[in-house]
FIMAR-196102 format. One record per residue: residue number from 0; residue in one letter; x, y, z of N, C-alpha, C in turn. Coordinates in nm, 3 decimals, decimal comma. Atoms other than C-alpha are relative to their C-alpha. Example, Ala and Ser with C-alpha at 12.3 -4.5 7.8 and 13.67 -1.06 7.14 Angstrom:
// residues 2
pos  code  nx  ny  nz  cax  cay  caz  cx  cy  cz
0  A  0,089  -0,119  0,000  1,230  -0,450  0,780  0,090  0,120  0,000
1  S  -0,082  -0,119  -0,006  1,367  -0,106  0,714  -0,077  0,109  0,073
// end
This chain:
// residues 230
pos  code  nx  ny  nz  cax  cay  caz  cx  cy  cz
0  X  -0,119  -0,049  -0,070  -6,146  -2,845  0,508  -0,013  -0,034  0,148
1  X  0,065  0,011  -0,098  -6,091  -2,962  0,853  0,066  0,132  0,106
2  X  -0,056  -0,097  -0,111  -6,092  -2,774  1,194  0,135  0,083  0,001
3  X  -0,069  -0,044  -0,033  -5,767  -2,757  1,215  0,121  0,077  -0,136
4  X  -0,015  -0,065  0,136  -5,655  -2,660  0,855  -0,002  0,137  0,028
5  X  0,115  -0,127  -0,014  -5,924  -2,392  0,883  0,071  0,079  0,071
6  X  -0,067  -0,051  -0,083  -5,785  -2,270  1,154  0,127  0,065  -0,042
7  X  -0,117  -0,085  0,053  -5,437  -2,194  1,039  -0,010  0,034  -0,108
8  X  0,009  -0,064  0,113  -5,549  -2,092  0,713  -0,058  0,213  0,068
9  X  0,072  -0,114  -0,088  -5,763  -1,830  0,980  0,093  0,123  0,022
10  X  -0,184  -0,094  -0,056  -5,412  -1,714  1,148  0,005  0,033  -0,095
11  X  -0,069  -0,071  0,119  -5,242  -1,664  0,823  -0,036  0,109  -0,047
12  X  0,051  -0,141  0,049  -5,516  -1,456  0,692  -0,007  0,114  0,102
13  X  -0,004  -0,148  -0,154  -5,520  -1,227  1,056  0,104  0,014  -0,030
14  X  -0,134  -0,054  0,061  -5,144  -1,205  0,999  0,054  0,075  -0,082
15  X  -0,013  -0,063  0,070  -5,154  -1,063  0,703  -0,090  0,086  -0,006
16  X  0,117  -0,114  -0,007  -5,448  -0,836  0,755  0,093  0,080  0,072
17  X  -0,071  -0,054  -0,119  -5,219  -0,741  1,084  0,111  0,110  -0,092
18  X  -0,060  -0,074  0,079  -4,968  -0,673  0,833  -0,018  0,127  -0,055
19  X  0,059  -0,115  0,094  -5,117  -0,458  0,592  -0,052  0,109  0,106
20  X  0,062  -0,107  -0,074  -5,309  -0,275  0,836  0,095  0,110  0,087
21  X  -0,131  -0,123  -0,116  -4,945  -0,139  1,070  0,062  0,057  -0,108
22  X  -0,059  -0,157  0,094  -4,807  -0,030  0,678  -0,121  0,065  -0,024
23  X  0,074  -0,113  0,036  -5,158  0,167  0,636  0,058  0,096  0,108
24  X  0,029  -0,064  -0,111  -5,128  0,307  0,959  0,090  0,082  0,022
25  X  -0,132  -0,047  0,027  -4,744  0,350  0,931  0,014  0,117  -0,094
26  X  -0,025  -0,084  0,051  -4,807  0,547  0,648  -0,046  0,081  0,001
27  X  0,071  -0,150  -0,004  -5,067  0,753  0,708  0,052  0,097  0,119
28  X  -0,055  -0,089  -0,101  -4,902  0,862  1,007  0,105  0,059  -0,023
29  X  -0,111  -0,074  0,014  -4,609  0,974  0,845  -0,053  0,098  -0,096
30  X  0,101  -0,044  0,094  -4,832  1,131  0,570  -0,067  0,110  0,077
31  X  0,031  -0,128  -0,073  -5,020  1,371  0,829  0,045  0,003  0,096
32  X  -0,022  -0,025  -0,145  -4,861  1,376  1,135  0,165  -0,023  -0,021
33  X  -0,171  -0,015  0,020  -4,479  1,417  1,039  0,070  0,003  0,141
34  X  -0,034  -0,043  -0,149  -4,270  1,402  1,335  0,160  0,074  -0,054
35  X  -0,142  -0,043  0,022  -3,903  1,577  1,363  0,103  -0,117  0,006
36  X  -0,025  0,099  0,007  -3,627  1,358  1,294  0,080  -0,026  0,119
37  X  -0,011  0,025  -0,135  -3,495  1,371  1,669  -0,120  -0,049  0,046
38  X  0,135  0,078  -0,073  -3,844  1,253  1,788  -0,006  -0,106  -0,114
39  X  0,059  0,128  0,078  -3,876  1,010  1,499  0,122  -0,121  0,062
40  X  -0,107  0,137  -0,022  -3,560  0,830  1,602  0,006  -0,079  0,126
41  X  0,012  0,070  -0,123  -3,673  0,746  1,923  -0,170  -0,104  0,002
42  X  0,130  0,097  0,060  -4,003  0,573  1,744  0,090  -0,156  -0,005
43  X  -0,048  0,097  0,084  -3,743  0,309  1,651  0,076  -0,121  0,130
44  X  -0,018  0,078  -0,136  -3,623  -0,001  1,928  0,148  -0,027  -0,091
45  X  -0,159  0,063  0,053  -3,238  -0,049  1,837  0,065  -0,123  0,061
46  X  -0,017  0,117  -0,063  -3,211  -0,342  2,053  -0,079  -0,095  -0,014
47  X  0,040  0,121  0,024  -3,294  -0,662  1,910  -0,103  -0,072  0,118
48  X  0,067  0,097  -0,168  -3,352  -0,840  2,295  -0,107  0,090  0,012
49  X  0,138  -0,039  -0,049  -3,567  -0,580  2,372  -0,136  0,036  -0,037
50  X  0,102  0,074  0,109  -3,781  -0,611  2,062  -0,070  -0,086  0,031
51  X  0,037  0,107  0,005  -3,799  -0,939  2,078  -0,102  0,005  0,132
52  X  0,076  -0,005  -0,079  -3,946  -0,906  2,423  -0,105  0,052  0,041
53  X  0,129  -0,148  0,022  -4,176  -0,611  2,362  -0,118  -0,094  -0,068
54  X  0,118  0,040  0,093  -4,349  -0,825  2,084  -0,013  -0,149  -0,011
55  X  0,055  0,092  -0,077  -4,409  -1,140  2,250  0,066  -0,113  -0,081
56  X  -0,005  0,112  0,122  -4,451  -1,440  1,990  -0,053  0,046  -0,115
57  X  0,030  -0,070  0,174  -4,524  -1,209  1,684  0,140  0,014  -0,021
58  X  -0,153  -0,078  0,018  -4,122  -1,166  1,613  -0,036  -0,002  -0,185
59  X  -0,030  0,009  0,083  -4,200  -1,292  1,294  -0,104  0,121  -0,070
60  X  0,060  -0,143  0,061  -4,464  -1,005  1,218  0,016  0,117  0,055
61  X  -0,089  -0,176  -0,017  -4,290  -0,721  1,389  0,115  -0,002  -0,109
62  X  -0,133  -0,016  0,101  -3,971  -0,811  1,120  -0,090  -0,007  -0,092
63  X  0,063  -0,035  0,124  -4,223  -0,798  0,848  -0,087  0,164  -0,009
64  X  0,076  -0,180  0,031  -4,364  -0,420  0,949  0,168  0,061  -0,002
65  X  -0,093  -0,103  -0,038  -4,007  -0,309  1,058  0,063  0,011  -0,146
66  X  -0,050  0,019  0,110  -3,897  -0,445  0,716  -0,098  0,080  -0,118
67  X  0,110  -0,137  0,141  -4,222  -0,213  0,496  0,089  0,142  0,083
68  X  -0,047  -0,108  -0,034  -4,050  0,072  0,747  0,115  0,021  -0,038
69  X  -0,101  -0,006  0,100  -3,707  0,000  0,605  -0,049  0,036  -0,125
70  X  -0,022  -0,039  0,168  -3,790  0,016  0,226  -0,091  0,157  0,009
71  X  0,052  -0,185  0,004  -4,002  0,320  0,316  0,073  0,104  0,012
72  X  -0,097  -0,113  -0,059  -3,731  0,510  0,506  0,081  0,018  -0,124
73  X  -0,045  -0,038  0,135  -3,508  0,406  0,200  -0,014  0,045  -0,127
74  X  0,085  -0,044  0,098  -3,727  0,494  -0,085  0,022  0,147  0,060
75  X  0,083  -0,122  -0,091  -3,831  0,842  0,124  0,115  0,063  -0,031
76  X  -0,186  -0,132  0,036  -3,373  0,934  0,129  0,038  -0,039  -0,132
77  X  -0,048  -0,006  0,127  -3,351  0,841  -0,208  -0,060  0,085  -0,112
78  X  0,033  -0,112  0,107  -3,613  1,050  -0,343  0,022  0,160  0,059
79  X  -0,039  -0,225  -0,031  -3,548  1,412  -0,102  0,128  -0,062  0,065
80  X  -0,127  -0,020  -0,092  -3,182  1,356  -0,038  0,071  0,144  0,086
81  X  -0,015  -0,137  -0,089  -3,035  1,609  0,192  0,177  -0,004  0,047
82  X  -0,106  -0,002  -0,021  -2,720  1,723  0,305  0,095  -0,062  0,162
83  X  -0,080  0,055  -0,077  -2,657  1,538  0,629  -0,117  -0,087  0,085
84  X  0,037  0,047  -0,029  -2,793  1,293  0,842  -0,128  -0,139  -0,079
85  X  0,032  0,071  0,100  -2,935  1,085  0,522  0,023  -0,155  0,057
86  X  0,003  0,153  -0,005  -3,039  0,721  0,565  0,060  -0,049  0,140
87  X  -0,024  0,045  -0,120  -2,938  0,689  0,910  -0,034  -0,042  0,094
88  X  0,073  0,091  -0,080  -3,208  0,470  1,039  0,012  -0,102  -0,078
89  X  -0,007  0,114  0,054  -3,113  0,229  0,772  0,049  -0,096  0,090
90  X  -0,073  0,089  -0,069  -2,917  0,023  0,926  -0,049  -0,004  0,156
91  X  0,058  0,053  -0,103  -3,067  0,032  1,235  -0,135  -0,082  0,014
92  X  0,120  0,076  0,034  -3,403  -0,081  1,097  0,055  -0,147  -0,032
93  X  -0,044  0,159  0,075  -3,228  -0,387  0,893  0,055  -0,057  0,125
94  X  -0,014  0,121  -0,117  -3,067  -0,493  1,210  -0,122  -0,021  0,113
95  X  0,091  0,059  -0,088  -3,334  -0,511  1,411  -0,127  -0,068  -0,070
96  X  0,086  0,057  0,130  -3,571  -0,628  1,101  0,080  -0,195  0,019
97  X  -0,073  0,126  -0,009  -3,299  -0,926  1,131  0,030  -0,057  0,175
98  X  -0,019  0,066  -0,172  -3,260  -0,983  1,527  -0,134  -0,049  0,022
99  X  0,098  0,074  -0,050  -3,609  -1,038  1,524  -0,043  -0,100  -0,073
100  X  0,053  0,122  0,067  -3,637  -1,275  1,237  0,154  -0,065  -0,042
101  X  -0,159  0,050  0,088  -3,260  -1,431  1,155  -0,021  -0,055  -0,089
102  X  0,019  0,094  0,113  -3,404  -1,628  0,922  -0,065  0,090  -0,159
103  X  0,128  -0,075  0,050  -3,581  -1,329  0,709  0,146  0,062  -0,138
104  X  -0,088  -0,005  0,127  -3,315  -1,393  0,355  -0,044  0,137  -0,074
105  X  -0,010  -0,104  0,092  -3,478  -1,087  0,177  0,088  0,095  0,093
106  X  0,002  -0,151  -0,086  -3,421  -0,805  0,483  0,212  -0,023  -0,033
107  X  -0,143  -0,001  0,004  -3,030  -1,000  0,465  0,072  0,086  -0,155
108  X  -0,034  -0,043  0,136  -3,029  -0,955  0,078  0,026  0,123  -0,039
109  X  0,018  -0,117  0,026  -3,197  -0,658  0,000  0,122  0,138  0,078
110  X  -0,047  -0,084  -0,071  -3,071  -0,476  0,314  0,169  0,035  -0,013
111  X  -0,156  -0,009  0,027  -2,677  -0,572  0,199  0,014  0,143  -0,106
112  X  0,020  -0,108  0,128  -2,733  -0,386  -0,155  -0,041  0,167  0,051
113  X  0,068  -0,139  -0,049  -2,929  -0,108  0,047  0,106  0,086  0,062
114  X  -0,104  -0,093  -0,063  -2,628  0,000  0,257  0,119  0,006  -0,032
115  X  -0,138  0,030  0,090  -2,352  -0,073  -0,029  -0,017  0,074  -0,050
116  X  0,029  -0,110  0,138  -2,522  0,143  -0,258  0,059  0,154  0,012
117  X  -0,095  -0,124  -0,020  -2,283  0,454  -0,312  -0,093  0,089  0,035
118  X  0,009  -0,180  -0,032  -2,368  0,840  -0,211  -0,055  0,011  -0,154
119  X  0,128  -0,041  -0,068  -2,644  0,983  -0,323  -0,081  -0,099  0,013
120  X  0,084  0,073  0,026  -2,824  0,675  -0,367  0,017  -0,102  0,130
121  X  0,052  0,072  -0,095  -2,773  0,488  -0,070  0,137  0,070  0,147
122  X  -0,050  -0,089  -0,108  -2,545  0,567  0,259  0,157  -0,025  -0,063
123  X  -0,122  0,017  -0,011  -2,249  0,400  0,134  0,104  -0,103  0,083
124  X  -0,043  0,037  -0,102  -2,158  0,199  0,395  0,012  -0,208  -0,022
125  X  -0,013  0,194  0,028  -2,006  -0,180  0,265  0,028  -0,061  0,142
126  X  -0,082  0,083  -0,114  -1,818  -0,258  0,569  -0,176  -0,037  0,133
127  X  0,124  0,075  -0,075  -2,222  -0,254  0,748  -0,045  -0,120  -0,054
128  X  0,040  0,133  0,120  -2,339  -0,461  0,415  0,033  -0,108  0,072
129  X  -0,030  0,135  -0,021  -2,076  -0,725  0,507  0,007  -0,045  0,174
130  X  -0,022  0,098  -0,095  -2,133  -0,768  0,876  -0,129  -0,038  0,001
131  X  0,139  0,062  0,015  -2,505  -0,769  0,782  0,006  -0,123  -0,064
132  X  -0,033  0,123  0,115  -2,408  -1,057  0,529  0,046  -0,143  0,128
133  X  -0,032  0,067  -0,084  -2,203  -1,195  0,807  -0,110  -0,034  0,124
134  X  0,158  0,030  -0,080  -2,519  -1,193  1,074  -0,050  -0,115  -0,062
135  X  0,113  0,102  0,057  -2,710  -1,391  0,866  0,102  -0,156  0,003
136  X  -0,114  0,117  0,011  -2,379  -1,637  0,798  -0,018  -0,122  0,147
137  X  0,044  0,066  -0,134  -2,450  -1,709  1,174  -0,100  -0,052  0,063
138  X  0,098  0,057  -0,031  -2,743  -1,823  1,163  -0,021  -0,131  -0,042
139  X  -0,045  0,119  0,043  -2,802  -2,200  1,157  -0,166  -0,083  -0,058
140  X  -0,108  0,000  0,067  -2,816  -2,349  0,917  0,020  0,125  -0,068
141  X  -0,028  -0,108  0,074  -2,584  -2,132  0,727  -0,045  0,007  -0,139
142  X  0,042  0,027  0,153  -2,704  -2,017  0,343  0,129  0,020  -0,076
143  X  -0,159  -0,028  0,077  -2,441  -2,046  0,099  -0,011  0,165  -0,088
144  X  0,024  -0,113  0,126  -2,638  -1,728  -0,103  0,071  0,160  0,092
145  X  0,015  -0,097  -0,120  -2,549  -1,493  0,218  0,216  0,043  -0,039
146  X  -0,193  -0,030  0,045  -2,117  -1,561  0,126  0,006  -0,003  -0,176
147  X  0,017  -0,096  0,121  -2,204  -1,539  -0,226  -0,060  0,181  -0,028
148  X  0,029  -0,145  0,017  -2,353  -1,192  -0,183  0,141  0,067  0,050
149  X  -0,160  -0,050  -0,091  -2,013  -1,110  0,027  0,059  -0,008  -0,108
150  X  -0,090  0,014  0,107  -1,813  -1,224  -0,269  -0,059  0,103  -0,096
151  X  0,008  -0,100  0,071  -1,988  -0,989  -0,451  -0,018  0,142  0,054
152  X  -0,066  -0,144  -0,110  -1,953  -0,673  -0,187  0,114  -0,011  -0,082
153  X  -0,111  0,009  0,078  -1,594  -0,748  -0,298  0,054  0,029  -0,095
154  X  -0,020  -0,018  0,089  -1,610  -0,771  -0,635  -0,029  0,155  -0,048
155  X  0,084  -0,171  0,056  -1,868  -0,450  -0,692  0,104  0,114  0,027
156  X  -0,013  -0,092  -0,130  -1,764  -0,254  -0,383  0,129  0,041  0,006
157  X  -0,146  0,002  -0,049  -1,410  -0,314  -0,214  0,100  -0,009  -0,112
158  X  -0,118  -0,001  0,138  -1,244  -0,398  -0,547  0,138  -0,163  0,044
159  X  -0,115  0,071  -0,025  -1,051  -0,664  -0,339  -0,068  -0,171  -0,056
160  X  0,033  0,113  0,091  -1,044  -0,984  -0,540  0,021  -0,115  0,150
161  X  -0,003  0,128  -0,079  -0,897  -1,205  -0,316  -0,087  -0,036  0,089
162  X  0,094  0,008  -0,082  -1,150  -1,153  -0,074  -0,112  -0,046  -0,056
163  X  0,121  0,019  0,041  -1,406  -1,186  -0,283  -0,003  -0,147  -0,071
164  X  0,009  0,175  -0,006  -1,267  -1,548  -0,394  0,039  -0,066  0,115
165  X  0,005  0,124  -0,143  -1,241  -1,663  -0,033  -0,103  0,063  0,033
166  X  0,156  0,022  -0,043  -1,638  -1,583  -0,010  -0,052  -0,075  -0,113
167  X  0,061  0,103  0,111  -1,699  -1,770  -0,318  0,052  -0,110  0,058
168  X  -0,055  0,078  -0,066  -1,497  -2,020  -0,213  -0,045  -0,026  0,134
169  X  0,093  0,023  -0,144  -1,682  -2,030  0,139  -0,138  -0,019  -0,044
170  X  0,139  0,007  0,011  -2,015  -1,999  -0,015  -0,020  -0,205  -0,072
171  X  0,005  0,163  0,056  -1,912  -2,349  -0,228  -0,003  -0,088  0,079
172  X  0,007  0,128  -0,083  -1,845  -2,536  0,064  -0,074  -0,040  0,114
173  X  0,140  0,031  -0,059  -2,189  -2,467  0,224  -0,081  -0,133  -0,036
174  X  0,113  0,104  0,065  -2,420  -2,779  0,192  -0,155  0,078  -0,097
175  X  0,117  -0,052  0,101  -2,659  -2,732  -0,096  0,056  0,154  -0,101
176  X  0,002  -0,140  0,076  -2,436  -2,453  -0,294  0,056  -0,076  -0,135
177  X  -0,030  -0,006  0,149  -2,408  -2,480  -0,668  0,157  -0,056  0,001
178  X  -0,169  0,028  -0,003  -2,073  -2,643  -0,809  0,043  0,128  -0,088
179  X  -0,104  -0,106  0,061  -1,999  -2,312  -1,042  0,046  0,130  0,094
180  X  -0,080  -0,137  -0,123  -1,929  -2,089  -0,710  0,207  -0,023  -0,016
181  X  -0,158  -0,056  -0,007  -1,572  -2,240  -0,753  0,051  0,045  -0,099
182  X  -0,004  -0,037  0,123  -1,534  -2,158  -1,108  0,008  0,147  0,046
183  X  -0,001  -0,143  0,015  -1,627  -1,795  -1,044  0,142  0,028  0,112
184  X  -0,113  -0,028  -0,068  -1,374  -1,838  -0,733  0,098  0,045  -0,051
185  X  -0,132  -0,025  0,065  -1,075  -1,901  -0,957  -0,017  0,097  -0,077
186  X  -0,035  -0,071  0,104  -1,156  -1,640  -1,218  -0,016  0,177  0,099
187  X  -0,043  -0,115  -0,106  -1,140  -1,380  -0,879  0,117  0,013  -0,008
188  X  -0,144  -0,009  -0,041  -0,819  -1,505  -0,802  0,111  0,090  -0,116
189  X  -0,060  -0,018  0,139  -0,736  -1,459  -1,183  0,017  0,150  0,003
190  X  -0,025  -0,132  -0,018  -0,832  -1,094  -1,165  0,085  0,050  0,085
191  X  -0,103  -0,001  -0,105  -0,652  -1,056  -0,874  0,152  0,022  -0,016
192  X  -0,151  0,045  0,024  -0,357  -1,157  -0,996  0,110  -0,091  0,112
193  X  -0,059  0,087  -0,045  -0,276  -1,443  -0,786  -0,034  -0,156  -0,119
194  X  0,058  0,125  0,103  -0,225  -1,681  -1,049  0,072  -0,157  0,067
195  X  -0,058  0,149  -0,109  -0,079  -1,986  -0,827  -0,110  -0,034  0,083
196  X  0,085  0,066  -0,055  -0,359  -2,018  -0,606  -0,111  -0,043  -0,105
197  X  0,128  -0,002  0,099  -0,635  -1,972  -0,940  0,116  -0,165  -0,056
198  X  0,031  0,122  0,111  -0,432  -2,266  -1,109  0,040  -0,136  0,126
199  X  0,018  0,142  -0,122  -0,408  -2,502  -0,762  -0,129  -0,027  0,014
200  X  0,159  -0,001  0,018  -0,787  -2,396  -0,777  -0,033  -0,112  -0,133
201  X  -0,019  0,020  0,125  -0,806  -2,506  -1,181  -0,004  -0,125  0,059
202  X  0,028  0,147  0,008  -0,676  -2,831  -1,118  -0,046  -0,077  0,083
203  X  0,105  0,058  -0,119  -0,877  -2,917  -0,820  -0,129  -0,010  -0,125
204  X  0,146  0,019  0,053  -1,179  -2,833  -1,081  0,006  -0,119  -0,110
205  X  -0,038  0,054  0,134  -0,978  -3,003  -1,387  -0,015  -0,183  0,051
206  X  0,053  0,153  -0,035  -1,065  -3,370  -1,180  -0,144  -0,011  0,025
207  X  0,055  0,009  -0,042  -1,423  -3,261  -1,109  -0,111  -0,140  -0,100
208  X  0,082  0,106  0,098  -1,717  -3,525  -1,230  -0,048  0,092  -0,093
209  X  0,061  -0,090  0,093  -1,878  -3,261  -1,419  0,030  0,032  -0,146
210  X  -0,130  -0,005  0,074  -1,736  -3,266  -1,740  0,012  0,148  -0,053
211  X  -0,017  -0,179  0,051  -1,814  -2,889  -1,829  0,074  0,065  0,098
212  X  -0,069  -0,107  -0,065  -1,652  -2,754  -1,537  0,137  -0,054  -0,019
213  X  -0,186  0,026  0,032  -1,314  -2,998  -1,634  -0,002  0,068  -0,117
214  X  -0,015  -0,015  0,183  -1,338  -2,866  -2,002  -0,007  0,157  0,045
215  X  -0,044  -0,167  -0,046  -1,356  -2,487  -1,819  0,080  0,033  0,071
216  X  -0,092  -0,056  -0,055  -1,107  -2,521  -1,615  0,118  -0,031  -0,058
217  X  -0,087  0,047  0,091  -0,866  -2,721  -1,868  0,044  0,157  -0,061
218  X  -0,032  -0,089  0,100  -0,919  -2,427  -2,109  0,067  0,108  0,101
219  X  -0,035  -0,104  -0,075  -0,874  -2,166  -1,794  0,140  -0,003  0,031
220  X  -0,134  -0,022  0,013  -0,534  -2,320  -1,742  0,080  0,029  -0,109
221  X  -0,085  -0,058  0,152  -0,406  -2,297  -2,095  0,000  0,103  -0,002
222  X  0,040  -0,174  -0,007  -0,526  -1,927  -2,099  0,140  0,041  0,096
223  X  -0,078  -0,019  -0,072  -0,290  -1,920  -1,789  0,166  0,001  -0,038
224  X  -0,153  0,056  0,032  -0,014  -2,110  -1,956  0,069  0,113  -0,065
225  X  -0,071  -0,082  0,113  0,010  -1,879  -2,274  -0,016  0,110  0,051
226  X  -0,001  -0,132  -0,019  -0,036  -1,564  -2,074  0,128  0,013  0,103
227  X  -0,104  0,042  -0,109  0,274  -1,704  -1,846  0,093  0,040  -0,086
228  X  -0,096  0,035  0,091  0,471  -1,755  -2,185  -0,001  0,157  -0,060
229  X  -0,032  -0,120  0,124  0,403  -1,368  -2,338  0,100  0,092  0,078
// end
């Protein structure tokens, strides 16, 4: 192995020692030394910039402790829920878990689901989900999986179709996204009940090279036709 291998194999392993060692520490301190949750909330840096500046050139291992302190906090209000003030460092953890790493796809993922998830089980809160979804959207490059999760806020969540096929439809025309994002598009619209844009969609797919997605969207218009005709 040479020097310099060695070497960053060295880092990696301090990194992750670093790791592990701020969730022991993290937890044992919450474990005997409880604080109130007015003094705990001032443990927490809600400003990204001033994160980032606090913790030098580690950003990327302060968003990997702040991110074990997220799933802790969430785990912690999902098993003693309470009657007010519940989960209300979520979202401040996940955004600053994400200002210090933009690039850090689980904290975007996970953290969407985490603050969608209805009453008692999570805060409730889609409209954070999707600007968390959206955050990440802004980061470059964009992922196409970040407006596919949006399209599905939509679908789960909001109930609003159309919306949720103009994030499928956005997630398709990311570089590197799957060709069945538009497929699922049109069969949004379908629910929806905009059936004029789902079959301008259709025959956009009904020329594609693919021949399974022409032979699914062929059949998707007929479906259309005879449900036009009852």
């Amino acid at each position: 192995m040479t020097g310099g291998r060695a070497g960053r194999v060295a880092a990696w392993v301090g990194v992750a020692a670093a790791i592990g060692l701020a969730a022991v520490t993290l937890e044992a301190r919450d474990r005997w030394y409880p604080r109130a949750p007015s003094e705990e909330r001032l443990l927490y840096l809600t400003n990204g910039r001033v994160a980032d500046r606090l913790s030098l050139s580690f950003d990327a291992v302060m968003a990997d402790v702040y991110w074990i302190r997220t799933i802790q906090h969430y785990g912690r209000e999902r098993k003693t829920p309470r009657f007010s003030g519940q989960f209300e460092l979520l979202h401040p953890l996940i955004d600053l878990t994400t200002s210090l790493d933009p690039y850090f796809t689980v904290a975007y993922q996970f953290g969407a689901f985490f603050l969608a998830e209805p009453q008692p089980n999570g805060p409730g809160r889609v409209d954070l989900a999707i600007a968390l979804l959206e955050k990440g959207l802004r980061a470059e490059p964009p992922r196409w999986q970040y407006a596919q999760y949006l399209g599905f806020m939509h679908y789960w969540y909001t109930g609003d179709m159309t919306a949720a096929a103009r994030e499928f439809t956005r997630a398709s025309e990311i570089p590197g996204a799957p060709i069945w994002l538009k497929p699922v598009a049109a069969n949004m619209l379908i629910k929806g009940g905009d059936r004029e844009a789902a079959r301008a969609l259709l025959t956009e797919l009904s020329r594609a090279d693919e021949r399974w997605i022409r032979d699914l969207a062929l059949r998707k218009l007929r479906e259309l036709d005879e449900g036009g005709r009852r």
